[in-house]
C-alpha angles and dihedrals in degrees: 000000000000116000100190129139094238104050135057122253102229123181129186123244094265085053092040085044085049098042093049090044086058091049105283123150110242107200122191111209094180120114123278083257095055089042100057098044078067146306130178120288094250105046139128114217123216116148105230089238091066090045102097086056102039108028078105086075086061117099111249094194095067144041111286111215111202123207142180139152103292096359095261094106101034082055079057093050096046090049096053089040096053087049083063091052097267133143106234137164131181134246100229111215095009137216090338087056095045092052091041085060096054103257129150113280103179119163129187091287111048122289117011134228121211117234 
């Protein structure tokens, strides 16, 4: 994995699953809709669009794994971070990825579905 300035670090969902097992920050950047059809067990959720205003909430002392539906916004998300000072990677692929690879989906409710 590149860890240039100028590209984003991107993992896939076994290296994010890993990453968060050994104390990394998954934030979920997908709309409160999206969130509650279904996210993984051990996410944080901020809308991208409420990032700006709440990315102080974010731990600075570990990795920070973004994830949205299909990876473009929580790109989004990793770049503007690590402007802030914060380590991010991105979630390559996304929620749709993370469910594809048979990881856990739950939802308020019971199991998740990704939309």
């Amino acid at each position: 994995m590149s860890e240039q300035s100028d590209e984003l670090a991107e993992v896939d969902p076994e290296e994010a699953a890993s990453l968060i097992a050994g104390g990394a920050y998954l934030l979920d950047v997908r709309e409160p809709d999206e969130w509650e059809a279904g996210h993984a067990p051990d996410a944080h959720h901020i809308p991208l669009g409420d990032l700006e205003a709440r990315y102080q909430e974010l731990p600075s002392d570990t990795t920070i794994v973004c994830v949205c539906r299909g990876g473009g916004r929580s790109a989004r998300a990793a770049a503007a971070l690590s402007t802030v000072g914060l380590s991010t990677i991105n979630l390559a692929g996304g929620m749709r990825a993370w469910e594809s690879s048979g990881l856990p989906v739950v939802a308020e409710d019971g199991t998740g579905t990704v939309i």
